[in-house]
C-alpha positions, 0 to 999 in steps of 0.5 A, a space after each residue: 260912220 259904221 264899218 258897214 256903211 264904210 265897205 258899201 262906199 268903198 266897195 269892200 266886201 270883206 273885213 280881216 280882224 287880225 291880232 298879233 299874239 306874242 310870238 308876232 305871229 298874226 292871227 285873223 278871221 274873215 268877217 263879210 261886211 253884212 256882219 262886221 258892225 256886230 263883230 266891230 262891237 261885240 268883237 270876233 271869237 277866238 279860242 286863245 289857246 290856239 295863240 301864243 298867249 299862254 292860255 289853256 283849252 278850258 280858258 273862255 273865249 277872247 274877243 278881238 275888238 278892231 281899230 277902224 282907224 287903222 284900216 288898210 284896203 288891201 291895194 292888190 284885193 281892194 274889196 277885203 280891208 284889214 284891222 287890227 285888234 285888241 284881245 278882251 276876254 268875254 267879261 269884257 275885261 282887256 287881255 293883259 298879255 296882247 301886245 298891241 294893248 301892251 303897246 298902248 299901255 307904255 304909250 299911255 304912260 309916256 303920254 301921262 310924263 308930257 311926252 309923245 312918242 314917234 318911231 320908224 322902222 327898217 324892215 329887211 327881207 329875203 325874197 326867196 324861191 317858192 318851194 326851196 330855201 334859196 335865192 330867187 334870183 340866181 344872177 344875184 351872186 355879187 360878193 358886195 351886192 349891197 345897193 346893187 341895181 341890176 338885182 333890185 331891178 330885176 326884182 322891179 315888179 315885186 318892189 313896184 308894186 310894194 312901194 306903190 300900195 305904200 303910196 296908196 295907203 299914204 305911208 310916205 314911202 321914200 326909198 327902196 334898195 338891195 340890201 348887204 345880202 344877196 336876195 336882201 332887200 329894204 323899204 323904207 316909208 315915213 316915220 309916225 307915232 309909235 302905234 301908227 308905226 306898229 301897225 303899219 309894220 304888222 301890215 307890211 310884214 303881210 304885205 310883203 308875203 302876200 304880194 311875194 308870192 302873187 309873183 312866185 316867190 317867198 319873202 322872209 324876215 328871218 334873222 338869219 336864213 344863210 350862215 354867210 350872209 348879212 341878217 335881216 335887221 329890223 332898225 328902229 328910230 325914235 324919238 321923243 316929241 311934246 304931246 301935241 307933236 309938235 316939238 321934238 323934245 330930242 332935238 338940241 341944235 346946241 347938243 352934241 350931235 343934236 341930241 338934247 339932254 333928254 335925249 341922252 338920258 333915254 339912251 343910257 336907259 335903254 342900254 342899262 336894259 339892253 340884254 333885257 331888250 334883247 328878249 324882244 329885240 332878237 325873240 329866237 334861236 337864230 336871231 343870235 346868228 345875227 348878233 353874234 355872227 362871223 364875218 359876212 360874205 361883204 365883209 361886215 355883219 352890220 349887226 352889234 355885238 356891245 351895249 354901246 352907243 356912238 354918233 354915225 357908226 353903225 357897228 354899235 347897238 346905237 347910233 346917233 345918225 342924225 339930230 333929234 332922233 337915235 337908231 337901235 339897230 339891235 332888233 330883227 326881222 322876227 321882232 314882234 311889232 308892238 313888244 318891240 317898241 313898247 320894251 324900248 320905250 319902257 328902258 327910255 322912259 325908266 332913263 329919263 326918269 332916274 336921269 341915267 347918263 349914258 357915258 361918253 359914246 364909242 367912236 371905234 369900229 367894233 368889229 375890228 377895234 371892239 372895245 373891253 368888256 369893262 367899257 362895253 358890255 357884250 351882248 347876250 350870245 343865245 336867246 336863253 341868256 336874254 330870257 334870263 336877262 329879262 327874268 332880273 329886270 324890273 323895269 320891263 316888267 314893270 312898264 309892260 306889265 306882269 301877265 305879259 312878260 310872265 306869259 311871254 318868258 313861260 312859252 319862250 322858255 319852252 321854245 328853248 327847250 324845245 330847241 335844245 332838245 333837238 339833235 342836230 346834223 353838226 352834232 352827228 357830225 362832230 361826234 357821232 363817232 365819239 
């Protein structure tokens, strides 16, 4: 059936082809429908440089070919539908740096092993005033406000209506919750292979923002908007199945922890590249305010510090909750949705491969016991040291591709700079009188 023939039943008037470039920002055009056949086919112009992509004004057009099977009909505004797209120069040729076909690649290589790869997502935010930087909800004071039913019932009519378009889209959401911050919430649908995942994800993060402010309010995944509370975390479970999807190839009654063999092995891959994830997982300044943060007004950052795995602890980088599957609770909320799973599944992959062993898994509370360096490495402690984590680590490149980890270090090189070139009001504070 043509896109065309798809909005006249479903009485969709328009169509938003969006991509994500690589700093996670999503890019769209609104195409009506009496055009969207052409632009299914042809795909939508765009002038790359306009992007974080690491292209030039005089660089030709990119096209952004979209994936009807990934349509979402807007539930709050039933006649625009949304696809997400692959970037293609007009030569035809697929652009090598767009995350989703980065996604895809990694994918693919999975898939070419015998394996299929199925993820889920945390997706933690602030639901904030509309015009200034603080909590919506000036009644949300509590020290430990985490789970607080009050505060999410209050924000009912916001949460509601999210949960309820995740019911209409089909994703299976299970749970909804205030989260450790206070304005902090969580939702939680079913997981799903990696790309439907990746997908969704984008979706919700728009989602969520749209429908925030139809309320009054702005929703935010920033890592880390208020010095003494808990960040925005963005946990992502996976695990490895058969490629018919059937079996969960993770899964090990016998294991310890119900984790098979395979299963240990890819974690010893992602930790032996885990600074190197870090460029992906925690992609901006402030996300290291979230790793590497003092204590929270709770009492608990929930955020790692060490490379390190253990069973259901979450104060390491990984925690096993649960049989056939793990959580990285490394990323955050500004994590792009496709790098990320694609950067992870990558140093899983090189695990299996080289049939890395993880080691014994910690069973301390690293906040209050941390371990020594030389049994758990730390994590890296700015965004500058995780790029330069990234630059020695061939297996990122090698999965994910040249042109894009190449691209991607350049311009977040360049946002460090940019950064450092800043003069900020702690510096005047502490030595303006130098």
């Amino acid at each position: 059936m043509q896109l065309s023939e798809l909005a006249r039943d479903r009485q969709i008037r328009y169509f938003l082809i969006s991509f994500t470039d690589l700093f996670g920002v999503q890019r769209a055009k609104l195409v009506p429908a009496q055009s969207i056949d052409e632009m299914a086919a042809n795909g939508a112009g765009f002038a790359g440089f306009a992007a974080w992509l690491d292209m030039t004004p005089a660089n030709p057009d990119i096209l952004a070919i979209p994936d009807p099977e990934s349509l979402f009909q807007l539930p709050w505004q039933p006649d625009v539908a949304w696809m997400p797209a692959d970037l293609y120069g007009v030569d035809g040729q697929p652009l090598a740096q767009t995350p989703r076909l980065v996604l895809k690649g990694v994918l693919e290589q999975a898939k070419a092993k015998g394996y299929r790869i199925k993820t889920g997502v945390e997706c933690e935010f602030f639901l904030l005033s509309a015009e200034e930087h603080e909590i919506s909800d000036g009644r949300d004071r509590q020290a430990k406000p985490c789970y607080d039913q009050q505060a999410l019932m209050r924000r009912f009519d916001v949460i509601g209506e999210i949960c309820d378009a995740m019911i209409l889209l089909g994703w299976q959401p299970y749970q909804n919750d205030h989260e450790d911050a206070n304005g902090q919430f969580e939702m939680n649908w079913t997981y799903a292979d990696a790309l439907v995942t990746a997908d969704r994800q984008a979706f919700f993060k728009y989602m969520v923002k749209t429908i925030a402010e139809r309320h009054g309010f702005q929703a935010t995944f920033m890592p880390k908007p208020f010095a003494s509370l808990t960040g925005n975390g963005c946990h992502t479970h996976l695990s490895v199945w058969d490629t018919a999807g059937e079996t969960n190839l993770f899964a090990a009654p016998k294991g310890e922890l119900g984790l098979s063999t395979l299963g240990y092995q890819f974690i010893g891959g992602v930790l032996e590249s885990a600074a190197a994830l870090c460029a992906f997982a925690n992609s901006t300044v402030n996300s290291y305010k979230r790793i590497h943060s003092p204590v929270t007004l709770s009492g608990a950052t929930w955020s790692p510090n060490t490379i390190s795995y253990s069973g259901n602890n979450r104060t390491h980088t990984i925690r096993i909750p649960d049989a056939g599957r793990f959580e990285l609770r490394l990323a955050d909320g500004a994590a792009n949705p496709y790098l990320l799973p694609a950067a992870i599944v990558a140093a899983g992959l090189d695990g299996i491969e080289r049939q890395v062993d993880p080691g014994d898994r910690s069973d301390n509370n690293s906040y209050t016991d941390p371990l020594p360096p030389e049994k758990a490495r730390p994590l890296p402690t700015n965004l500058l040291d995780a790029l330069r984590a990234l630059e020695q680590n061939s297996v990122l490149t090698q999965a994910m591709g040249a042109p894009c980890v190449q691209a991607y270090l350049k311009l977040k090189h360049q946002q460090w700079q940019d950064y450092s070139g800043q003069i900020t009001p702690w510096e005047l504070a502490q030595t303006l009188d130098c």
